[in-house]
DSSP file (Angstrom, degrees, kcal/mol; ACC not computed):
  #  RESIDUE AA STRUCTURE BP1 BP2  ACC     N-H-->O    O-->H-N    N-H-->O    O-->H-N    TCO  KAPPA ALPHA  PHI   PSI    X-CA   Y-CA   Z-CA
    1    1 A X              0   0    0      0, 0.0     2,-0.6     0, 0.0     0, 0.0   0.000 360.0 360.0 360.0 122.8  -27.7  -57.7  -68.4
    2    2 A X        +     0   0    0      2,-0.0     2,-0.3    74,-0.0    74,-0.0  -0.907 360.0 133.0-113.4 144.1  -24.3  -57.2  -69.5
    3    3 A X        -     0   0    0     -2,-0.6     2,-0.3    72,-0.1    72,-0.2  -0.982  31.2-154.1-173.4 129.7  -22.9  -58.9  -72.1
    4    4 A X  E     -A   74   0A   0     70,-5.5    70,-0.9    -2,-0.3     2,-0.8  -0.944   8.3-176.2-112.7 124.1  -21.0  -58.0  -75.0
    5    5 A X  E     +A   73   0A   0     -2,-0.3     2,-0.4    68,-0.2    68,-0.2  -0.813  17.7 156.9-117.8  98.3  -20.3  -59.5  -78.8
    6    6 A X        -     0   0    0     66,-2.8    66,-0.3    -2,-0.8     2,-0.2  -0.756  33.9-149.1-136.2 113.9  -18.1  -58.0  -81.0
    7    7 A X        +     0   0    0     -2,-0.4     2,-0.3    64,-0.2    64,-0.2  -0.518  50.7 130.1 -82.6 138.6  -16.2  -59.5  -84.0
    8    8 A X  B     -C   70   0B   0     62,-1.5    62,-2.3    -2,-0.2     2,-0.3  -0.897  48.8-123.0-155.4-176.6  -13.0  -57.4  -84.0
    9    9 A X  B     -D   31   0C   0     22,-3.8    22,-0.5    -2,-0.3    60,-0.1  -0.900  28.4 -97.0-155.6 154.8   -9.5  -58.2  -84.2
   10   10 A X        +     0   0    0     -2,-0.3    57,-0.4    20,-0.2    20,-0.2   0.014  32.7 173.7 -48.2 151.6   -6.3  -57.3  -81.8
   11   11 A X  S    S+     0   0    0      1,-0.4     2,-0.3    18,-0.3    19,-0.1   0.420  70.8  14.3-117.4 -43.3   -4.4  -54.4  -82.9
   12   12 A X        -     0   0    0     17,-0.0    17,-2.1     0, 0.0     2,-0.4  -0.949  69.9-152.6-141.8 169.5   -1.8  -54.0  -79.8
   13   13 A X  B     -F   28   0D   0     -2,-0.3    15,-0.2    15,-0.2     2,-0.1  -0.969  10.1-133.0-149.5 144.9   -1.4  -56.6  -77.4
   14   14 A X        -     0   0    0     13,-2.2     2,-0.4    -2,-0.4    15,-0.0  -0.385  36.6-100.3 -92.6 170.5   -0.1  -56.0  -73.4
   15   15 A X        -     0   0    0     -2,-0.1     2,-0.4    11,-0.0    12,-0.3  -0.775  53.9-104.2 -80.1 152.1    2.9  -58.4  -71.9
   16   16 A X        -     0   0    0     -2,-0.4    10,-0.2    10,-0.1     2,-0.2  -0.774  51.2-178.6 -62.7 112.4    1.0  -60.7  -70.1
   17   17 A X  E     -J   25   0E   0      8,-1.7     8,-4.4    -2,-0.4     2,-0.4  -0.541  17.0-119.5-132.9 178.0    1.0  -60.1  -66.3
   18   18 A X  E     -J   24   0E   0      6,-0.2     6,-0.2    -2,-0.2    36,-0.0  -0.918  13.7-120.9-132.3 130.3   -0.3  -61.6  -63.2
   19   19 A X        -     0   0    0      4,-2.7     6,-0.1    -2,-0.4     0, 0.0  -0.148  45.0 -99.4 -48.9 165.1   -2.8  -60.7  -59.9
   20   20 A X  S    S+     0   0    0      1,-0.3    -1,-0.1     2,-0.1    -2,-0.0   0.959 131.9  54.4 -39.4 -63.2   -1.4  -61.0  -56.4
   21   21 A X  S    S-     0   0    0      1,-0.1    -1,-0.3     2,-0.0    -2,-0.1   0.868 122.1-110.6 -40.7 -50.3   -3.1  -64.0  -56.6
   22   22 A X        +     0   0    0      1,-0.2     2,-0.3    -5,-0.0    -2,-0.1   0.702  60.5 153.3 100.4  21.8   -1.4  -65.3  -59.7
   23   23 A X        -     0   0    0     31,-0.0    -4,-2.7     1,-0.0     2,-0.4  -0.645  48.4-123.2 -74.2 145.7   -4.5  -65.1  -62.0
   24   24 A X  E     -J   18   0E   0     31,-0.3    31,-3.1    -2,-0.3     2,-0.3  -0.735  33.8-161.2 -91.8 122.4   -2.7  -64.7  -65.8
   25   25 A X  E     -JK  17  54E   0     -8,-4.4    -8,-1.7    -2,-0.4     2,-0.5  -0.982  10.7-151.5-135.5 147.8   -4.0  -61.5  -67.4
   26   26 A X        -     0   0    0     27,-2.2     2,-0.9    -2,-0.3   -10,-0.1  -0.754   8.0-169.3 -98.0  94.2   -4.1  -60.3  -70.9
   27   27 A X        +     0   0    0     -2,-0.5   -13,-2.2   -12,-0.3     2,-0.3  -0.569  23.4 122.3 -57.6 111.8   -4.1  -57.0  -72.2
   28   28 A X  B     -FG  13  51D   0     23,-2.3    23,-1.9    -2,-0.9   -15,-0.2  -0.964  45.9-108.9-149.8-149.8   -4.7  -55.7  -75.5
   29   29 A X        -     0   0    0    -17,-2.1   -18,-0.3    -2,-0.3    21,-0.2  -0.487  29.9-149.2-137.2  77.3   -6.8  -53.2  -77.7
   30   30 A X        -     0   0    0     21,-0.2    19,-1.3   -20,-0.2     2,-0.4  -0.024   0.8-148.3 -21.0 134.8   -9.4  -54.3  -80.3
   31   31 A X  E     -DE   9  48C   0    -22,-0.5   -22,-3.8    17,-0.3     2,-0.3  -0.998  11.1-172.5-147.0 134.9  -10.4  -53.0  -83.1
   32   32 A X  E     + E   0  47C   0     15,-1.2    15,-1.5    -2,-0.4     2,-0.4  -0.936   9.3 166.4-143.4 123.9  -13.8  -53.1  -84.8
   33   33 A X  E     + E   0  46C   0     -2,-0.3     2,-0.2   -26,-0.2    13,-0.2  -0.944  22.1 125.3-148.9 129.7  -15.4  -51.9  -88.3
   34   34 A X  E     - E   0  45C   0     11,-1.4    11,-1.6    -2,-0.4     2,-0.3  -0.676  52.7-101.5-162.3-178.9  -18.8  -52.9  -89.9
   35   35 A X  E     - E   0  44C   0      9,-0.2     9,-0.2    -2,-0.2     2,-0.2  -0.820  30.4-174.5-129.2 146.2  -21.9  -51.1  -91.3
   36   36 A X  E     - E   0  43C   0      7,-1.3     2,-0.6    -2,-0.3     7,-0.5  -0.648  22.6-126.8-142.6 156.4  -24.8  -50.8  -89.3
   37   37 A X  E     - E   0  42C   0     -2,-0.2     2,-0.3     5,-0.2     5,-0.3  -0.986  31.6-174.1-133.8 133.0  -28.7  -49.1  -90.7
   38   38 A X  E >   - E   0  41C   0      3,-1.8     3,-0.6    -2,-0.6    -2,-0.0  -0.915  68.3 -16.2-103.7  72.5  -29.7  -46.5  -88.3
   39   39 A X  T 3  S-     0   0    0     -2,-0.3     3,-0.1     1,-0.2    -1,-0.0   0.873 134.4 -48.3  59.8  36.8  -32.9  -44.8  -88.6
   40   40 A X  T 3  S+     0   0    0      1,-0.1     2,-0.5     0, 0.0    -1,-0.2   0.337 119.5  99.7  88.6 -26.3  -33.1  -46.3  -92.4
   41   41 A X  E <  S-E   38   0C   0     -3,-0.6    -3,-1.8     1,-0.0    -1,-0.1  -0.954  77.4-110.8-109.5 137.8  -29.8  -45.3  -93.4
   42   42 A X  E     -E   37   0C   0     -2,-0.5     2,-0.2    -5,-0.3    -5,-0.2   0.063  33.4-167.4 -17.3 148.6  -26.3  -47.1  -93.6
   43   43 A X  E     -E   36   0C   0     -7,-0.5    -7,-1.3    -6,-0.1     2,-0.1  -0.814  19.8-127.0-168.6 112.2  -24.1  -45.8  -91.2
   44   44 A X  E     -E   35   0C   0     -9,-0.2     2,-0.3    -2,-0.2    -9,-0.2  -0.346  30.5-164.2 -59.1 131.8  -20.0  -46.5  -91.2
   45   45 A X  E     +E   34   0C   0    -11,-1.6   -11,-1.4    -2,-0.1     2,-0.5  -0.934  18.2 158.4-141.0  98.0  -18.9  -48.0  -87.6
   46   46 A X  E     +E   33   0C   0     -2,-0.3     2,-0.3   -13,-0.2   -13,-0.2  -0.948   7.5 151.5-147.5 161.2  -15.5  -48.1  -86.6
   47   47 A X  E     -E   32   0C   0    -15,-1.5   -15,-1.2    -2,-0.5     2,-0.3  -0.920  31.8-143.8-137.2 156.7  -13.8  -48.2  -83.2
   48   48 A X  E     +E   31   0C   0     -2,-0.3     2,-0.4   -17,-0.2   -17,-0.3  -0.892  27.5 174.0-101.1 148.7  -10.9  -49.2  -80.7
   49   49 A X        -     0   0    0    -19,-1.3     2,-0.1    -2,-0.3    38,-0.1  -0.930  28.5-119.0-147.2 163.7  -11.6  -50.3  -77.5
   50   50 A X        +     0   0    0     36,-0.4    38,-0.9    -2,-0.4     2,-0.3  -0.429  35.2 172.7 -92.5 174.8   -9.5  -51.6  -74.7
   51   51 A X  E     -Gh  28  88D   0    -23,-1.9   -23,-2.3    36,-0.2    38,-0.3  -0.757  15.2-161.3 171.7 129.2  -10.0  -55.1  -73.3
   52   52 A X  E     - h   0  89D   0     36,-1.2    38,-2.2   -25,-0.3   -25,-0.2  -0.505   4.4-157.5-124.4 156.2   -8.5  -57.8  -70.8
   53   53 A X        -     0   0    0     36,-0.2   -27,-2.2    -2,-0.2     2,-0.2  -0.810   8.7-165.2-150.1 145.6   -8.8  -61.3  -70.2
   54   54 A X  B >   +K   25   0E   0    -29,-0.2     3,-0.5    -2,-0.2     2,-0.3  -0.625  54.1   5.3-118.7 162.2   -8.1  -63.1  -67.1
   55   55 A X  T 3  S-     0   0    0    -31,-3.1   -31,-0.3    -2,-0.2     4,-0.2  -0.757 126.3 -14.6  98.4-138.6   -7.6  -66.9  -66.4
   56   56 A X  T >> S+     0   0    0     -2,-0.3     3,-2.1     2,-0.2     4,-1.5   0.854 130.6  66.0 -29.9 -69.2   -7.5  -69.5  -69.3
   57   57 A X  H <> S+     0   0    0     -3,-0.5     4,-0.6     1,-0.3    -2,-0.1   0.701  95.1  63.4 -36.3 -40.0   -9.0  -66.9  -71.8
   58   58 A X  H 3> S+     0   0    0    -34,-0.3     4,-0.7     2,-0.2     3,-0.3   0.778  97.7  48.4 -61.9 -37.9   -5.8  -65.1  -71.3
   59   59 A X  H X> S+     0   0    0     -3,-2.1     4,-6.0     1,-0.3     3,-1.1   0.925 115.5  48.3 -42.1 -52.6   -3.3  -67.9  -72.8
   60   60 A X  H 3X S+     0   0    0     -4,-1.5     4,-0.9     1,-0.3    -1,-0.3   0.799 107.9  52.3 -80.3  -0.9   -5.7  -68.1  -75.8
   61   61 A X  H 3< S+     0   0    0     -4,-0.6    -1,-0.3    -3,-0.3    -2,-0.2   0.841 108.3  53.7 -74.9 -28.5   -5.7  -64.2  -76.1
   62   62 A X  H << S+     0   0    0     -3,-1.1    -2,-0.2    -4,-0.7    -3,-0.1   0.838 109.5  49.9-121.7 -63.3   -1.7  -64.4  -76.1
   63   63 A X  H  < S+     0   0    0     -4,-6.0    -1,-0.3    -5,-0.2    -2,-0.2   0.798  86.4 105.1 -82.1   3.0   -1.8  -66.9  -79.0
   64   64 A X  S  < S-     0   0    0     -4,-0.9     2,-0.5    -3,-0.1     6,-0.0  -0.318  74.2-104.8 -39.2 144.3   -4.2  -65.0  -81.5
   65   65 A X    >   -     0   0    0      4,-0.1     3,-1.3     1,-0.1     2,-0.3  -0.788  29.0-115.9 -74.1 105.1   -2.9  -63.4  -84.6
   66   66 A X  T 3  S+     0   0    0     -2,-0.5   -55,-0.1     1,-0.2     3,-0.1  -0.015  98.1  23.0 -53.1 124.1   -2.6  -60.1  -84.6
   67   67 A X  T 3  S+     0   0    0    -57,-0.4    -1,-0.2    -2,-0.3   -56,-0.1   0.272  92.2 125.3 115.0   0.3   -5.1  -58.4  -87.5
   68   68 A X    <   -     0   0    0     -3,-1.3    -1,-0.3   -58,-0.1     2,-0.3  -0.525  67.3-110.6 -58.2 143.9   -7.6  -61.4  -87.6
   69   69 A X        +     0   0    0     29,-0.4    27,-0.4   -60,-0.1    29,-0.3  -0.732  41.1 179.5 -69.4 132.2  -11.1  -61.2  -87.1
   70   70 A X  B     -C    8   0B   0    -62,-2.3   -62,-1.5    -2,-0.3     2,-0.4  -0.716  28.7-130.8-163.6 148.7  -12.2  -62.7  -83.9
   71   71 A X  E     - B   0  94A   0     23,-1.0    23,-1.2    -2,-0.3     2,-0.5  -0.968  34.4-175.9 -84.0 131.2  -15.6  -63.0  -82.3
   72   72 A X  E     - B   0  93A   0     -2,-0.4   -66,-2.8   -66,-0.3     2,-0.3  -0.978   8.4-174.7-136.2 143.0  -15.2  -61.9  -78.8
   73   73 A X  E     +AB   5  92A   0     19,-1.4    19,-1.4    -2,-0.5    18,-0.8  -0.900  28.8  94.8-127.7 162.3  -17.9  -61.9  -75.8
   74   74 A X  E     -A    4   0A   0    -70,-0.9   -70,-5.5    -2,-0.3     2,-0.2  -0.887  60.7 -67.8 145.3-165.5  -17.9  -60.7  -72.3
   75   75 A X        -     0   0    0     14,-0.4    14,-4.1    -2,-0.3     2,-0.5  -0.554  29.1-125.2-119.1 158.0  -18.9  -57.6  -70.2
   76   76 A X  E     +I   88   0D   0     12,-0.3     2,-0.3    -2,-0.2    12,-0.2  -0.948  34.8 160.8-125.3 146.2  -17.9  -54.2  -69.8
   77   77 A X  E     -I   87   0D   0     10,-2.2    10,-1.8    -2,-0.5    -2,-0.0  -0.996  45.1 -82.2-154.8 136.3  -17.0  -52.9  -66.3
   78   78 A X  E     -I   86   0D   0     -2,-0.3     8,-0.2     8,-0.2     7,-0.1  -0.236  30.6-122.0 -50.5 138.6  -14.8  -49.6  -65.3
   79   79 A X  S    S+     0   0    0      6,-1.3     2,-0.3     3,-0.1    -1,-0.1   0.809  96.4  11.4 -60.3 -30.9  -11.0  -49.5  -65.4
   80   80 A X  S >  S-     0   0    0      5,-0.4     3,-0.8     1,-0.1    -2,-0.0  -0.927  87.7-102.1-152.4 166.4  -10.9  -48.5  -61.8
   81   81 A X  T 3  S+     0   0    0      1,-0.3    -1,-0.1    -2,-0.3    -3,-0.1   0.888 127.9  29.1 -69.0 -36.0  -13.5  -48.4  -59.0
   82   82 A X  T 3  S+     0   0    0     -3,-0.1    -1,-0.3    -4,-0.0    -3,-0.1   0.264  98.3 117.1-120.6  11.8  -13.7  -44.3  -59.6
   83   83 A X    <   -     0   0    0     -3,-0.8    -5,-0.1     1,-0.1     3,-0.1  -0.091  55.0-154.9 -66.9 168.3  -12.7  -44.4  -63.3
   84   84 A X        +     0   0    0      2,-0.1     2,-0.1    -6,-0.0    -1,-0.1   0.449  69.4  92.0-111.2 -12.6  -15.2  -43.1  -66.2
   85   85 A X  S    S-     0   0    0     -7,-0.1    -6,-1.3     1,-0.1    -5,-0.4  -0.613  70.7-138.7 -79.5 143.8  -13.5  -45.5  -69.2
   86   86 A X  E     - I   0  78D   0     -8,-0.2   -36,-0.4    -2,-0.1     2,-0.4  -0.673  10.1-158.2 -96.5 149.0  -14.9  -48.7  -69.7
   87   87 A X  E     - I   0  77D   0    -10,-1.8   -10,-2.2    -2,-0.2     2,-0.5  -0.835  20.0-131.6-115.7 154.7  -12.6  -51.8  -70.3
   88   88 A X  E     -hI  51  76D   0    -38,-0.9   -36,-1.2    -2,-0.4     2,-0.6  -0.953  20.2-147.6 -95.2 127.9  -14.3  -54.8  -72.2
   89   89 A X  E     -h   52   0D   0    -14,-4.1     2,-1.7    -2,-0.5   -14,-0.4  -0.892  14.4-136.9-119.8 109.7  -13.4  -58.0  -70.1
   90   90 A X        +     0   0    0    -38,-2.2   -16,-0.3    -2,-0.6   -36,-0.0  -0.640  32.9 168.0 -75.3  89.9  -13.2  -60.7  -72.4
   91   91 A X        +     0   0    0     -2,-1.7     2,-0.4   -18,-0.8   -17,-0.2   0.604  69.5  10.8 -85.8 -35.9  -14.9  -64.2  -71.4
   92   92 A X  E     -B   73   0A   0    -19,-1.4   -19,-1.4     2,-0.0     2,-0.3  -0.911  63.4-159.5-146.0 177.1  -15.0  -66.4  -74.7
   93   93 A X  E     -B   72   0A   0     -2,-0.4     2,-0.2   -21,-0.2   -21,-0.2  -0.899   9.4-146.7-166.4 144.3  -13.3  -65.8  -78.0
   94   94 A X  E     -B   71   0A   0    -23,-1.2   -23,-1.0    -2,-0.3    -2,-0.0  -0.898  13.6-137.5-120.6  92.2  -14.3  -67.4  -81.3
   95   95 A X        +     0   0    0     -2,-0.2   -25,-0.2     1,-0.2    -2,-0.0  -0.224  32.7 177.4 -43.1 134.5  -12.2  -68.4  -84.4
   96   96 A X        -     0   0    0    -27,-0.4    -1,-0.2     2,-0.2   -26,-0.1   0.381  38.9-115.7-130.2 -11.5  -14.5  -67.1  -87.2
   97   97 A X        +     0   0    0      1,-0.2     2,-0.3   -28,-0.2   -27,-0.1   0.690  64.2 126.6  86.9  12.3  -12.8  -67.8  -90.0
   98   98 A X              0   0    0    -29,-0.3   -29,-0.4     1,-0.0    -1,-0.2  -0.776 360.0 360.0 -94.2 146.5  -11.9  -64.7  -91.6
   99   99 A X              0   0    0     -2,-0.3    -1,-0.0   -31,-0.2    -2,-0.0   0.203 360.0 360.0 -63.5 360.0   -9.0  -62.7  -92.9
């Protein structure tokens, strides 16, 4: 299975552009920082990743606030058929109620 959860929140945000087709997609780049216990010890976690959403999803990605905490879910799938970076494809988003 993949499937992804990560409360994060946007940091840089793409213009919003469109498939051949005329599906609405959303760029941006996430950012994500928590503590984790690892083999018994605490362990500092912090990240950017990149991360699209197409369709609907995309509208509400476009109205988020940047620096907010967000829940976000989806899959990770390669930028290009022969790429080695993973993109995170974003499928739901969660208001979580943070600052």
């Amino acid at each position: 299975m993949n499937r992804l959860q990560l409360t994060a929140s946007i940091v840089e945000r793409e213009v919003l552009r469109y498939t051949p087709a005329g599906v609405p997609v959303a760029g941006c780049t996430l950012q994500h920082h928590t503590e984790v216990v690892e083999a018994g010890i605490a362990r500092q976690v912090e990240l950017t990743l990149p991360a699209l959403a197409a369709g609907e999803v995309s509208g509400r990605i476009e109205g988020c606030v940047m620096g907010v905490e967000m829940l976000f879910t989806g899959f990770l799938a390669k930028k290009h058929r022969n790429a080695r970076t993973l993109v995170f494809h974003i499928t739901e988003l969660q208001d979580i109620g943070k600052d």
